[in-house]
PASEBA-1860 file (N, C-alpha, C; in nm, 3 decimals):
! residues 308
1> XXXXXXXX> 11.549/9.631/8.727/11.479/9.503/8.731/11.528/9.413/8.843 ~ 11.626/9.448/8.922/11.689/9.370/9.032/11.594/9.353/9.116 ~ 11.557/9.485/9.152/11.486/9.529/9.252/11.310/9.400/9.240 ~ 11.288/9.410/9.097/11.189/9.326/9.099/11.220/9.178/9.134 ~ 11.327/9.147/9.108/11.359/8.993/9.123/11.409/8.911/9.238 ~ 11.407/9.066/9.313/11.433/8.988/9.517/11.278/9.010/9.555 ~ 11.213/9.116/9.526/11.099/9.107/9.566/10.970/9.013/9.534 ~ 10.847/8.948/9.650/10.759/8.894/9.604/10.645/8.941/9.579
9> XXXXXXXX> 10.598/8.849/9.467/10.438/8.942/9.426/10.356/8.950/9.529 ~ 10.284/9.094/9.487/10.207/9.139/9.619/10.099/9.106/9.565 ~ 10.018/8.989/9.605/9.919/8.955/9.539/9.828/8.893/9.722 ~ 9.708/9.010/9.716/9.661/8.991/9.814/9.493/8.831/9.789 ~ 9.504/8.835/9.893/9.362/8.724/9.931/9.238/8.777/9.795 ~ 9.175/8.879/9.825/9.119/8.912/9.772/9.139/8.931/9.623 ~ 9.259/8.977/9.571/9.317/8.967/9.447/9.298/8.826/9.369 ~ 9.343/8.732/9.462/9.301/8.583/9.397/9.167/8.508/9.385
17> XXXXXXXX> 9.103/8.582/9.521/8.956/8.563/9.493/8.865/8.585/9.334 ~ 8.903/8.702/9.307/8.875/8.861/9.242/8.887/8.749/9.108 ~ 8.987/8.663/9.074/9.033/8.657/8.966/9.016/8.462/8.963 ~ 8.986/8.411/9.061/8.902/8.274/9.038/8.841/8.247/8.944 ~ 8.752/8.315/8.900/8.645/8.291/8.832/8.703/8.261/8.669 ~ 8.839/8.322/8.644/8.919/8.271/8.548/8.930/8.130/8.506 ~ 8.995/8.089/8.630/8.997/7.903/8.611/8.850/7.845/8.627 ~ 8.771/7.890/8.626/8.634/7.797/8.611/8.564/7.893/8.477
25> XXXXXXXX> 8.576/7.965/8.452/8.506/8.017/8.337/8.543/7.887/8.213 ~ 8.491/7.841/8.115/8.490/7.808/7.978/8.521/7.885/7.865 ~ 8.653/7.901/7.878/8.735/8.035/7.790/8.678/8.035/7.681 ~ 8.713/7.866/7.588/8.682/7.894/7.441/8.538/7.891/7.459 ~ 8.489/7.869/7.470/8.316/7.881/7.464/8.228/8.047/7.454 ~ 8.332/8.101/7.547/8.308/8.273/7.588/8.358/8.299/7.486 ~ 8.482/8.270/7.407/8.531/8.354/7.310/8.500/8.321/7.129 ~ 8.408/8.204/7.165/8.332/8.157/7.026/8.218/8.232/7.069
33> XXXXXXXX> 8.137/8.290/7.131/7.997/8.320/7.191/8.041/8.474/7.145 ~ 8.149/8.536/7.190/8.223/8.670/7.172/8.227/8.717/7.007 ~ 8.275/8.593/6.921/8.321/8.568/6.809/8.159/8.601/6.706 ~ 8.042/8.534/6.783/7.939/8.536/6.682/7.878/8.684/6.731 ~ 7.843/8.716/6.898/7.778/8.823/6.928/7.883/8.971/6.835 ~ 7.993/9.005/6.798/8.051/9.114/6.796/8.039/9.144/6.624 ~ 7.981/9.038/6.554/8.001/8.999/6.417/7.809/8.978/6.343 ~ 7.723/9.026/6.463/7.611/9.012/6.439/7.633/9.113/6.356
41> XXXXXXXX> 7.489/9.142/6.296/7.451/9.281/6.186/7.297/9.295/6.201 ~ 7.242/9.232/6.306/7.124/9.237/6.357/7.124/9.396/6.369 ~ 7.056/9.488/6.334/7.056/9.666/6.351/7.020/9.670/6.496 ~ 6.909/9.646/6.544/6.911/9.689/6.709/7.054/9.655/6.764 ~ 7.082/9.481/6.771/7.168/9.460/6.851/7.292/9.545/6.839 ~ 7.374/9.549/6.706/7.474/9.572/6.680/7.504/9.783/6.734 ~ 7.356/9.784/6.698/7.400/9.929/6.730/7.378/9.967/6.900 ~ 7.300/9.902/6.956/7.280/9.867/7.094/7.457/9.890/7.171
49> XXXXXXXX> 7.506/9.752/7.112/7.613/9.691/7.160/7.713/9.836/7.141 ~ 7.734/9.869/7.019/7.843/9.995/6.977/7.772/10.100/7.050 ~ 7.668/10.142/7.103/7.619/10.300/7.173/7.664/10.287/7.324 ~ 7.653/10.138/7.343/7.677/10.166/7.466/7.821/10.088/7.523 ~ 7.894/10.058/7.430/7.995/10.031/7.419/8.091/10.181/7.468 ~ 8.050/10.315/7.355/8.149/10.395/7.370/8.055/10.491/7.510 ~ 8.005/10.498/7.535/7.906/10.538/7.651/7.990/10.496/7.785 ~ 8.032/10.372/7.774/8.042/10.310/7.909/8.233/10.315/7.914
57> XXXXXXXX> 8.282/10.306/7.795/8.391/10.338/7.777/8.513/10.479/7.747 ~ 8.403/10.595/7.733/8.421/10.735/7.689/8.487/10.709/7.550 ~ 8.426/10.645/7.487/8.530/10.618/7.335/8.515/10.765/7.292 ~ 8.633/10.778/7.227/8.648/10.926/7.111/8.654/10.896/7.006 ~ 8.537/10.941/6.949/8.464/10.913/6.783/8.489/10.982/6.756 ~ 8.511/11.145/6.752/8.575/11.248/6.695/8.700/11.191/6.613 ~ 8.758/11.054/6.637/8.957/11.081/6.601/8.903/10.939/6.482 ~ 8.792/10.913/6.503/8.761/10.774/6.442/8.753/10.838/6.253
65> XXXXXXXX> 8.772/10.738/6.156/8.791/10.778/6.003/8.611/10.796/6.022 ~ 8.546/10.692/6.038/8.401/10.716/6.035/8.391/10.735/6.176 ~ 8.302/10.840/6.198/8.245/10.867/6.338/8.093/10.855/6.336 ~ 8.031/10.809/6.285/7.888/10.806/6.296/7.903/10.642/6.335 ~ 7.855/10.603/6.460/7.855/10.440/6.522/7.767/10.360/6.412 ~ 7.642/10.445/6.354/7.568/10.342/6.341/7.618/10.313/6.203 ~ 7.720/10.363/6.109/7.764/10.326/5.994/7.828/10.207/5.997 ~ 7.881/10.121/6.093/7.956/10.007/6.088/7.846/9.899/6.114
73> XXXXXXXX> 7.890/9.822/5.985/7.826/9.701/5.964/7.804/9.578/6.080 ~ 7.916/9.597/6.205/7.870/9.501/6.330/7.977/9.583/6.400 ~ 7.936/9.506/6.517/8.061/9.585/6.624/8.217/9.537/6.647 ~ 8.237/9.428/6.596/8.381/9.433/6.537/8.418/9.505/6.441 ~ 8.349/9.533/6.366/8.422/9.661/6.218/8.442/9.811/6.356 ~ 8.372/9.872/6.418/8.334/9.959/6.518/8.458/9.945/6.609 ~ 8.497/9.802/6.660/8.614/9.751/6.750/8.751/9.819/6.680 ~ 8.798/9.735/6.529/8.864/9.775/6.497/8.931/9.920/6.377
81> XXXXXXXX> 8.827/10.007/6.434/8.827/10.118/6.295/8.952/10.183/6.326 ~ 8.956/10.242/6.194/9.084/10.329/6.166/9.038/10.454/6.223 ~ 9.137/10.553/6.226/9.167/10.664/6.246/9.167/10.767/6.156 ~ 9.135/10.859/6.157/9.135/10.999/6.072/9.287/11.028/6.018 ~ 9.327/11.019/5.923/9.468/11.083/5.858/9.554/11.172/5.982 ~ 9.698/11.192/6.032/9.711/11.207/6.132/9.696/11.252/6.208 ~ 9.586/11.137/6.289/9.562/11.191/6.419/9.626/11.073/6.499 ~ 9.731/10.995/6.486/9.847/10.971/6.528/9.963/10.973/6.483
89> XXXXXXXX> 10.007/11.089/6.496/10.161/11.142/6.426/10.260/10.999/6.464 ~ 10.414/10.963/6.331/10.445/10.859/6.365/10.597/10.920/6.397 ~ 10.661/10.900/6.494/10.742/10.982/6.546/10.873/10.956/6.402 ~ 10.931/11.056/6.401/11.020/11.009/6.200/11.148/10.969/6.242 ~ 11.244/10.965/6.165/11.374/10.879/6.139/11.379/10.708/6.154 ~ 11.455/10.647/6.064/11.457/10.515/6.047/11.553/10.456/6.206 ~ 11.596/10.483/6.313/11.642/10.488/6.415/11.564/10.540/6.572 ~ 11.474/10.580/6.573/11.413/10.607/6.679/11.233/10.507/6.673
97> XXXXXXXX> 11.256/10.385/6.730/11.139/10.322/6.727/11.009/10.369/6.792 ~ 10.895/10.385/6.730/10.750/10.385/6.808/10.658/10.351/6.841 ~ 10.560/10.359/6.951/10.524/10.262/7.020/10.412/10.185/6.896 ~ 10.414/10.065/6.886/10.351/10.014/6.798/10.157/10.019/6.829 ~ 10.137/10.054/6.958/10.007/10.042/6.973/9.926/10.159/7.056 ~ 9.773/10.179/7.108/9.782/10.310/7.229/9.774/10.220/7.360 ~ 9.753/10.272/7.440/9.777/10.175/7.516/9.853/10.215/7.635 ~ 9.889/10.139/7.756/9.929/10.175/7.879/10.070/10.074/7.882
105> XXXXXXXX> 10.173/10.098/7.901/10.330/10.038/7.984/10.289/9.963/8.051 ~ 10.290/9.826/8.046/10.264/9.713/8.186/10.442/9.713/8.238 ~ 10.527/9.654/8.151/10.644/9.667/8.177/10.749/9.662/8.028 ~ 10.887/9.740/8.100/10.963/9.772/7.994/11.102/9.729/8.075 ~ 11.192/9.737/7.983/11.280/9.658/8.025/11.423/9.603/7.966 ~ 11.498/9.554/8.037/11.617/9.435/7.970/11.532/9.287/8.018 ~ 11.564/9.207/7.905/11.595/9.085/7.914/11.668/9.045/7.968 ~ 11.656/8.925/8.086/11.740/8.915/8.145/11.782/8.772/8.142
113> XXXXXXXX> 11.889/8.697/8.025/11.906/8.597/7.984/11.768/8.541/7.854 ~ 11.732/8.472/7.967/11.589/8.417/7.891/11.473/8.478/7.973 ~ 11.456/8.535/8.069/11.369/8.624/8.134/11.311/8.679/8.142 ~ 11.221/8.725/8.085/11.145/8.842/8.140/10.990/8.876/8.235 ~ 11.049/9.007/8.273/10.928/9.074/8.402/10.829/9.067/8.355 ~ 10.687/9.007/8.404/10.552/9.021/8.381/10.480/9.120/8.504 ~ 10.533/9.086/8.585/10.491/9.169/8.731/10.561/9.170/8.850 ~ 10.544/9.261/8.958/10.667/9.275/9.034/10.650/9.123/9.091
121> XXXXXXXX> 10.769/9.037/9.109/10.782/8.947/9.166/10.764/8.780/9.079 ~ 10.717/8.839/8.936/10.668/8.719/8.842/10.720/8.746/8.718 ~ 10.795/8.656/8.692/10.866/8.641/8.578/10.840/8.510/8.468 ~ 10.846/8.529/8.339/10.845/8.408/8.270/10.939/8.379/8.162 ~ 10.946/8.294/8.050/11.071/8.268/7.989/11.047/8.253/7.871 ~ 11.147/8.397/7.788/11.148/8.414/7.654/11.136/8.282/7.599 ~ 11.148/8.183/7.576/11.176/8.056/7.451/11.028/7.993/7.487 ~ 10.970/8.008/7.633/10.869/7.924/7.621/10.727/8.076/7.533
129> XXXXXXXX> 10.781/8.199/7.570/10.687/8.247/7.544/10.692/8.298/7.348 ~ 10.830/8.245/7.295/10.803/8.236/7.163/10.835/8.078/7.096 ~ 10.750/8.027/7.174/10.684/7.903/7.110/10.786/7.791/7.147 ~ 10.889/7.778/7.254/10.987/7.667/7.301/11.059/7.606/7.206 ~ 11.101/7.723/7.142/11.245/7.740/7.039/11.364/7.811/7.070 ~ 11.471/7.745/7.162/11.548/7.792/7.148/11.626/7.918/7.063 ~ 11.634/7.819/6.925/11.724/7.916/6.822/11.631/8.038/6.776 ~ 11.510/8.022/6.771/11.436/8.147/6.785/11.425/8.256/6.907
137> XXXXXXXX> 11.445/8.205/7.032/11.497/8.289/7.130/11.588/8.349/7.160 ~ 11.678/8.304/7.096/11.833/8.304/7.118/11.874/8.453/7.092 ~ 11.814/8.494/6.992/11.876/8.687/6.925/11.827/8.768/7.023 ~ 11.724/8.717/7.095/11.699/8.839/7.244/11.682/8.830/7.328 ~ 11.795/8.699/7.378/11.846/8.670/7.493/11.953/8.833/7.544 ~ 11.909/8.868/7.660/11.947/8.953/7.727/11.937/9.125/7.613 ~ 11.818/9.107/7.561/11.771/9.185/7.472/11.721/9.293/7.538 ~ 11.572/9.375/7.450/11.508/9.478/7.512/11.407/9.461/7.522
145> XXXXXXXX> 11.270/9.484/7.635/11.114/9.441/7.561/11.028/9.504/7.645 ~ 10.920/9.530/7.560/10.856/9.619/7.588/10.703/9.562/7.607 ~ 10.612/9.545/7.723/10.483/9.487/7.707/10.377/9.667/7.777 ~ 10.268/9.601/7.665/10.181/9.723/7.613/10.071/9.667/7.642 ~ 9.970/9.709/7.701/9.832/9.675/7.770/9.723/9.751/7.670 ~ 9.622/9.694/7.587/9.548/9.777/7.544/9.379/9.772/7.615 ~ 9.376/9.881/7.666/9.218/9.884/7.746/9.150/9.865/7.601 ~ 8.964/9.823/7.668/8.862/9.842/7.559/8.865/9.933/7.503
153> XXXXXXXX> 8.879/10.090/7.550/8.864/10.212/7.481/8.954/10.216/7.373 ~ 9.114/10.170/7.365/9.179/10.208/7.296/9.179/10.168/7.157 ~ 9.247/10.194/7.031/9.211/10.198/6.909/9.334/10.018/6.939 ~ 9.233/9.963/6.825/9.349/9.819/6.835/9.349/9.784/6.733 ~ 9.417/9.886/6.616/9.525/9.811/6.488/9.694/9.804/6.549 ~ 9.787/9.746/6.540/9.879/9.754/6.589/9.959/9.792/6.416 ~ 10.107/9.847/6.490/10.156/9.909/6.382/10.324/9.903/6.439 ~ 10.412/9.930/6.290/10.518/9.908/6.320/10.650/10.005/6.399
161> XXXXXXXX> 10.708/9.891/6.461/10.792/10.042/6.620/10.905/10.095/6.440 ~ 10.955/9.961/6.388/11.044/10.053/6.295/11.010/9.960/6.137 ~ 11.067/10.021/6.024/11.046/9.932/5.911/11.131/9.853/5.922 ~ 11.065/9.698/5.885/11.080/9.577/5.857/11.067/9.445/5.752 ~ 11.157/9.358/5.752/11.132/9.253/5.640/11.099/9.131/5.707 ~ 10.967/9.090/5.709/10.924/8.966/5.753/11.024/8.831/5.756 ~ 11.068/8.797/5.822/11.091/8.655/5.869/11.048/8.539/5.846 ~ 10.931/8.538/6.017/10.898/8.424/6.012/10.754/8.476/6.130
169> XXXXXXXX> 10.676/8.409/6.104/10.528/8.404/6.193/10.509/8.255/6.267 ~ 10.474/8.269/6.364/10.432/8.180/6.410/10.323/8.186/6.500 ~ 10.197/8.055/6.519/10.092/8.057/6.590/10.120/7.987/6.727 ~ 10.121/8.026/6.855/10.128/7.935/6.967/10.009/7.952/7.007 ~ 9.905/7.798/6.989/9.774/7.786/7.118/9.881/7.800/7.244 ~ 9.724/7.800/7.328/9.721/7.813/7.485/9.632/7.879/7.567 ~ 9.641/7.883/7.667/9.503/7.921/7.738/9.455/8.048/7.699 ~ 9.333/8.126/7.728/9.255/8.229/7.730/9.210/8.325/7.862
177> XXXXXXXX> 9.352/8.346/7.941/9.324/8.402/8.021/9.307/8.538/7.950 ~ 9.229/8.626/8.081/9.260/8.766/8.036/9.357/8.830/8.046 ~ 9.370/8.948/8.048/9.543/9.027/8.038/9.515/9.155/8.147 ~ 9.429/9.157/8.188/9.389/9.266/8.292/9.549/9.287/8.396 ~ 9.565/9.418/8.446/9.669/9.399/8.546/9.663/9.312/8.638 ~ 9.499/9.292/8.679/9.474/9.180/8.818/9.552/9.042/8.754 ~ 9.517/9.002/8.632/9.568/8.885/8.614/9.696/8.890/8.575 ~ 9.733/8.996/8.544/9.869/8.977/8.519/9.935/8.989/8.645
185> XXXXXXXX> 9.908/9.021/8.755/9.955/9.035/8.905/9.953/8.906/8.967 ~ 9.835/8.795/8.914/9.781/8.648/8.978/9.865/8.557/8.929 ~ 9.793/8.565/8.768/9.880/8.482/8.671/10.030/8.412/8.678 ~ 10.046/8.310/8.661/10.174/8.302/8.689/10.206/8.290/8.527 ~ 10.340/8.318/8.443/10.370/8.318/8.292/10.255/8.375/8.207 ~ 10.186/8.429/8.233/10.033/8.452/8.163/10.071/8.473/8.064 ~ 10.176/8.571/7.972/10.162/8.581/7.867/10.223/8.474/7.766 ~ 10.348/8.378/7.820/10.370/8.268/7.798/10.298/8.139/7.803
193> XXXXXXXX> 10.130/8.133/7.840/10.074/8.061/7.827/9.917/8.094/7.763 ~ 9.889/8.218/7.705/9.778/8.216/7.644/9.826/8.197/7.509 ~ 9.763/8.204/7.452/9.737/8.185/7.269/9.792/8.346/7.252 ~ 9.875/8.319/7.135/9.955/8.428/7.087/10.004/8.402/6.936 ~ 10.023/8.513/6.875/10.127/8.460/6.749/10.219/8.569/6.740 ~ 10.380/8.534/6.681/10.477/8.589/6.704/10.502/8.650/6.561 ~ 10.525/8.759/6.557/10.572/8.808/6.428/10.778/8.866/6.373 ~ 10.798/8.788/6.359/10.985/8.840/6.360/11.029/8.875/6.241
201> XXXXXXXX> 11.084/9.021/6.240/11.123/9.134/6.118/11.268/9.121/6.107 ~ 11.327/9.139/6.034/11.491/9.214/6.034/11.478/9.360/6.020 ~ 11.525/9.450/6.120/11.545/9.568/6.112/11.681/9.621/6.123 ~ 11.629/9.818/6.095/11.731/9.879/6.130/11.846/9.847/6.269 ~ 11.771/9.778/6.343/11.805/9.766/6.495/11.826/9.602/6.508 ~ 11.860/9.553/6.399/11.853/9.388/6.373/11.723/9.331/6.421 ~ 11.745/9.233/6.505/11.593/9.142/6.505/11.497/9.213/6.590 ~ 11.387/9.200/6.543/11.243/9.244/6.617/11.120/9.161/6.626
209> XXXXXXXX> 11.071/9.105/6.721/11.003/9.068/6.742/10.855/9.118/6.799 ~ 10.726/9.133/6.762/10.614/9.149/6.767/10.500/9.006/6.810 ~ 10.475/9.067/6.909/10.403/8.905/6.994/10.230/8.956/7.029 ~ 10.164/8.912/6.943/10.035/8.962/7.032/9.958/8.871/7.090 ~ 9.941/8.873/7.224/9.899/8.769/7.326/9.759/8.788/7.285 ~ 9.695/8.684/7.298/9.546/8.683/7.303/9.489/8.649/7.397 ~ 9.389/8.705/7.448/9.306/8.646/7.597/9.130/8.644/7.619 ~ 9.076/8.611/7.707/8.928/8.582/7.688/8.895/8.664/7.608
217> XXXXXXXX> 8.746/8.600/7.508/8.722/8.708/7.462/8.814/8.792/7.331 ~ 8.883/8.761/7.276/8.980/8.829/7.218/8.949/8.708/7.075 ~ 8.881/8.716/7.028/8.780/8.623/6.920/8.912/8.580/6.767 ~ 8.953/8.698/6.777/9.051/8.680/6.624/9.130/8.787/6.630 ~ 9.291/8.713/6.572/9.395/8.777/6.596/9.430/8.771/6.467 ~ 9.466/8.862/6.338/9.480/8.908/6.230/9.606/9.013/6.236 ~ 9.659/8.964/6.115/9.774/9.003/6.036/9.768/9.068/5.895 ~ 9.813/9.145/5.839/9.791/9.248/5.712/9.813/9.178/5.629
225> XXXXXXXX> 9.928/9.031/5.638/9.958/8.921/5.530/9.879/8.820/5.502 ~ 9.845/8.811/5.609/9.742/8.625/5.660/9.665/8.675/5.663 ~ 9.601/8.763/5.698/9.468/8.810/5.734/9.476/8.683/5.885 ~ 9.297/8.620/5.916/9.270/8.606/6.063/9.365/8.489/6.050 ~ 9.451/8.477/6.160/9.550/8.400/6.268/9.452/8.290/6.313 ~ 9.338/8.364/6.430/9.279/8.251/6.485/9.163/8.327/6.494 ~ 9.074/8.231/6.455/9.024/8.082/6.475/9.070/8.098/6.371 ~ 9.128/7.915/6.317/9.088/7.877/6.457/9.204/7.835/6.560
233> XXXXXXXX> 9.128/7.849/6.711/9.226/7.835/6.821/9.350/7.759/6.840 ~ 9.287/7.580/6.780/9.373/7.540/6.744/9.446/7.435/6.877 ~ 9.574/7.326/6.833/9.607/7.269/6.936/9.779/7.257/6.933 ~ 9.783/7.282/6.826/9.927/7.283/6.770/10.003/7.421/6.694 ~ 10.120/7.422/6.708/10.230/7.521/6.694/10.203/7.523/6.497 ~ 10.169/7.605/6.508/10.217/7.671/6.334/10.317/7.780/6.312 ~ 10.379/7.746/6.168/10.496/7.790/6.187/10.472/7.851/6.024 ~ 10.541/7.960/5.971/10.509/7.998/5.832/10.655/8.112/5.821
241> XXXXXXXX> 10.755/8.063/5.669/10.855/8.165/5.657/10.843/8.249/5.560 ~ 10.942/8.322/5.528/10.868/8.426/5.453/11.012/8.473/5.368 ~ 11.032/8.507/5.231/11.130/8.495/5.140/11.172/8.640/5.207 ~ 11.326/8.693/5.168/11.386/8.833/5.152/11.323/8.880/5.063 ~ 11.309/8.843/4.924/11.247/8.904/4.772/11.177/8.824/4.677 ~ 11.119/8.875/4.639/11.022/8.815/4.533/10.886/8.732/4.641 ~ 10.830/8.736/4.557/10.718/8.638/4.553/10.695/8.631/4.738 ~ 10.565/8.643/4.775/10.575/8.639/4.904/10.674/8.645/5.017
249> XXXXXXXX> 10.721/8.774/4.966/10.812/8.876/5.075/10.732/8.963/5.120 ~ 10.737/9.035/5.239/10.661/9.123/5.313/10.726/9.201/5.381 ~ 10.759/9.387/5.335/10.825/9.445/5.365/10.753/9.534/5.460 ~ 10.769/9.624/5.531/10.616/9.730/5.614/10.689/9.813/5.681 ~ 10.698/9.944/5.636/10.747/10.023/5.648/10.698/10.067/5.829 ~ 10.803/10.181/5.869/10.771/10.241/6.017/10.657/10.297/6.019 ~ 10.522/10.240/6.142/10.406/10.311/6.135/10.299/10.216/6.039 ~ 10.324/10.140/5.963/10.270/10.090/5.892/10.164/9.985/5.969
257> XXXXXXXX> 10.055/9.975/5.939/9.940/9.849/6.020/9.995/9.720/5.970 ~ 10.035/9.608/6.083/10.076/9.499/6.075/9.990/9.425/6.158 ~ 9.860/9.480/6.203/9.818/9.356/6.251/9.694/9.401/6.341 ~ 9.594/9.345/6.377/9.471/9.408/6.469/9.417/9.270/6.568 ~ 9.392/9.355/6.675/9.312/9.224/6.775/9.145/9.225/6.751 ~ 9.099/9.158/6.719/8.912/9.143/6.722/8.890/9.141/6.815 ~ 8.891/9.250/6.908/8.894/9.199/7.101/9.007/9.269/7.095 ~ 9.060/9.358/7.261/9.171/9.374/7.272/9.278/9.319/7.345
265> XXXXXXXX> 9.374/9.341/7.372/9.494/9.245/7.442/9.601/9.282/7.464 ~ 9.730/9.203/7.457/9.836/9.297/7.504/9.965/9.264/7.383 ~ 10.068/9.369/7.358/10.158/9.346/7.269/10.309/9.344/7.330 ~ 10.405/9.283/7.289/10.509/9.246/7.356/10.616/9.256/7.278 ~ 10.695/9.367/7.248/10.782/9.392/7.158/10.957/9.373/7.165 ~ 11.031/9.259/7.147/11.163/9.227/7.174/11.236/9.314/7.042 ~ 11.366/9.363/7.108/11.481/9.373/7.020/11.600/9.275/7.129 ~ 11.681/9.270/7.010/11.836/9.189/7.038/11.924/9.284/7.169
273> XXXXXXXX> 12.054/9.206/7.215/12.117/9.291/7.308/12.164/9.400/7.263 ~ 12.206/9.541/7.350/12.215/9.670/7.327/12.148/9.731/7.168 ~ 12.051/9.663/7.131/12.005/9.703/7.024/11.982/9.869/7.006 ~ 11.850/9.866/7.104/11.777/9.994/7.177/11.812/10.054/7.303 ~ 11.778/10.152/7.303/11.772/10.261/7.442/11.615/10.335/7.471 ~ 11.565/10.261/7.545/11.407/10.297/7.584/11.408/10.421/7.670 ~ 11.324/10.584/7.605/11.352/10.677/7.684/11.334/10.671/7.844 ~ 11.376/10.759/7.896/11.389/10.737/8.042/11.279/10.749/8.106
281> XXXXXXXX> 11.178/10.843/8.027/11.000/10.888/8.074/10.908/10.773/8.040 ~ 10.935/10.659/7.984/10.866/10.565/7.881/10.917/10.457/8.059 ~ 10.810/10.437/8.159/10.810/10.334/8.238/10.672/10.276/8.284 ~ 10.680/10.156/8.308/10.549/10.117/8.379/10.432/10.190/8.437 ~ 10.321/10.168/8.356/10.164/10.243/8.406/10.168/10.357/8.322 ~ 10.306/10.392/8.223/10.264/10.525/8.142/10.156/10.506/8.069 ~ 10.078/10.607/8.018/9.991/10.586/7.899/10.057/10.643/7.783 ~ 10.012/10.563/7.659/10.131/10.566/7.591/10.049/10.591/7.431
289> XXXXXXXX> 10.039/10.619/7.305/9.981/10.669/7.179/10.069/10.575/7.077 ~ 9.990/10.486/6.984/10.072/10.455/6.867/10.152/10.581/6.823 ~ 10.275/10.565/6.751/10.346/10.677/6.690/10.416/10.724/6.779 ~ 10.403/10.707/6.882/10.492/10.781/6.995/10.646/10.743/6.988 ~ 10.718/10.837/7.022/10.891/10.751/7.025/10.910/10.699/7.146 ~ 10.945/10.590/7.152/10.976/10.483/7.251/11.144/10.485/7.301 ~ 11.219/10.525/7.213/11.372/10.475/7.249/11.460/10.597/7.103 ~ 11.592/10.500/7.100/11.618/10.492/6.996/11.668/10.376/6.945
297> XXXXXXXX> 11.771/10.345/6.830/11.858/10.245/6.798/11.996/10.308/6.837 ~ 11.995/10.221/6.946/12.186/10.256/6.993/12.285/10.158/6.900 ~ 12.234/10.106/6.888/12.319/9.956/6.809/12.276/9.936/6.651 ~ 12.313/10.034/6.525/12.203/10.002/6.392/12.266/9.797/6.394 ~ 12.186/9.771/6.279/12.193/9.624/6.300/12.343/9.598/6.139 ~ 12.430/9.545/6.137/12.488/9.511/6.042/12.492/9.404/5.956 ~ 12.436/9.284/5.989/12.425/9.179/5.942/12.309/9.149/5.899 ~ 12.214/9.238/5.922/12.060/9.216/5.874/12.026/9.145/5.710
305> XXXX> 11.961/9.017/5.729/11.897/9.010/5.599/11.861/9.097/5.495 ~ 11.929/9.060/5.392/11.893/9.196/5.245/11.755/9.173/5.245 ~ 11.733/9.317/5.205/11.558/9.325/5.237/11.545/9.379/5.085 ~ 11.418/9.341/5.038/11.356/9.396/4.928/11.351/9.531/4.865
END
């Protein structure tokens, strides 16, 4: 990561041109317009929208639980469907974390203080990007983290790298950029300034953090506990804790669905210092499969909250 932090972003003329149309677009407007078109049940439209959705995208309906398009009630049910029994193996042992989503490596990494790489030459800052809390930043300061790009094609329930005992959730508004590489190349903090909500576990590997950024278009961000996050969008920081036992505790085992984008986006996964060891083949631009092994736990966690 040195190497990224003398160097400047190569962000050409045309690149910024390319990606203008960002700051003059009317984010929330596109993504309330997004919100009603994907949720129609109009039969032409909806099946319109899903035929040529996987047409233009090469979707693989073969791996889908239902594969017949026109069985889903609108094209968000279609967006977020499950999968056929495993046809994403979840890599096993309570010590080797996996990748929580499918999806492509934008960047992986150490934390570096409060730091981290968004793109070569652009960096932004853990505390502002989990909601400008210090003491919540603080456990993965000079931590591990992992950001995950999910194209349209890919399946977008997200799921867990290891089993966990809920914490604490939180909602941060903020803008609606997109998450495309172009913008993540333009962008300056992009993922520290769109709308996101943070999810923080106690694990095998002590603290874990789960961040799913939201960006144009990306209508509703849902959780297996809360169900939908947003909308709505919102202007202010929400904050929600969550007991060790009893009564609204939330435990979720490795592999387990913790959460889906209505729209897709990008996921951003922190552990604490020397927690993890991210394999050596697992780097930027890989393409990457929920279930996949990502690392291991070099560090198990000792002090972890008693879990249920």
């Amino acid at each position: 990561m040195s190497d990224s932090h003398s160097a400047a972003a190569h962000v050409t003329l045309g690149d910024r041109f390319r990606n203008l149309p960002q700051y003059l677009l009317p984010q929330r407007l596109s993504t309330r317009l997004t919100y009603w078109v994907t949720r129609a049940r109009t039969p032409w439209l909806k099946n319109w929208l899903i035929q040529s959705f996987i047409q233009h995208f090469r979707v693989n309906m073969a791996e889908a639980l239902e594969p017949n398009p026109r069985a889903y009630p609108d094209f968000n049910a279609f967006f977020t469907r499950s999968l056929k029994p495993r046809a994403r193996p979840i890599t096993p042992g309570g010590h080797a974390p996996c990748c929580p989503v499918d999806g492509a490596i934008s960047q992986i990494g150490n934390v570096e203080a409060d730091t981290l790489l968004q793109a070569k030459g652009r960096h932004f800052s853990l505390t502002t990007l989990l909601g400008d809390d210090p003491a919540r930043a603080q456990a993965f300061h000079n931590g591990s983290f992992v950001t995950l790009y999910l194209s349209p094609r890919d399946y977008h329930r997200i799921h867990m790298p290891l089993a966990g005992q809920l914490r604490e959730m939180v909602h941060i508004p903020g803008q609606l950029f997109s998450v495309s590489p172009l913008t993540t190349r333009v962008v300056p903090a992009l993922f520290a300034r769109n709308e996101r909500v943070a999810a923080l576990f106690d694990t095998a590997a002590g603290p874990m953090a789960l961040i799913l950024v939201g960006a144009i278009n990306v209508a509703s961000i849902e959780t297996i506990w809360a169900g939908a996050i947003t909308p709505p969008l919102g202007k202010t920081i929400r904050r929600w804790t969550y007991p060790a036992q009893g009564k609204g505790a939330v435990r979720l085992d490795k592999g387990a669905e913790m959460g889906r984008f209505n729209m897709g986006s990008t996921v951003i996964v922190l552990f604490g210092p020397d927690a993890v060891r991210w394999e050596a083949d697992i780097q930027a631009g890989v393409t990457v499969r929920m279930g996949q092994r990502l690392g291991k736990v070099a560090k198990p966690a000792t002090h972890a909250r008693p879990q249920a």
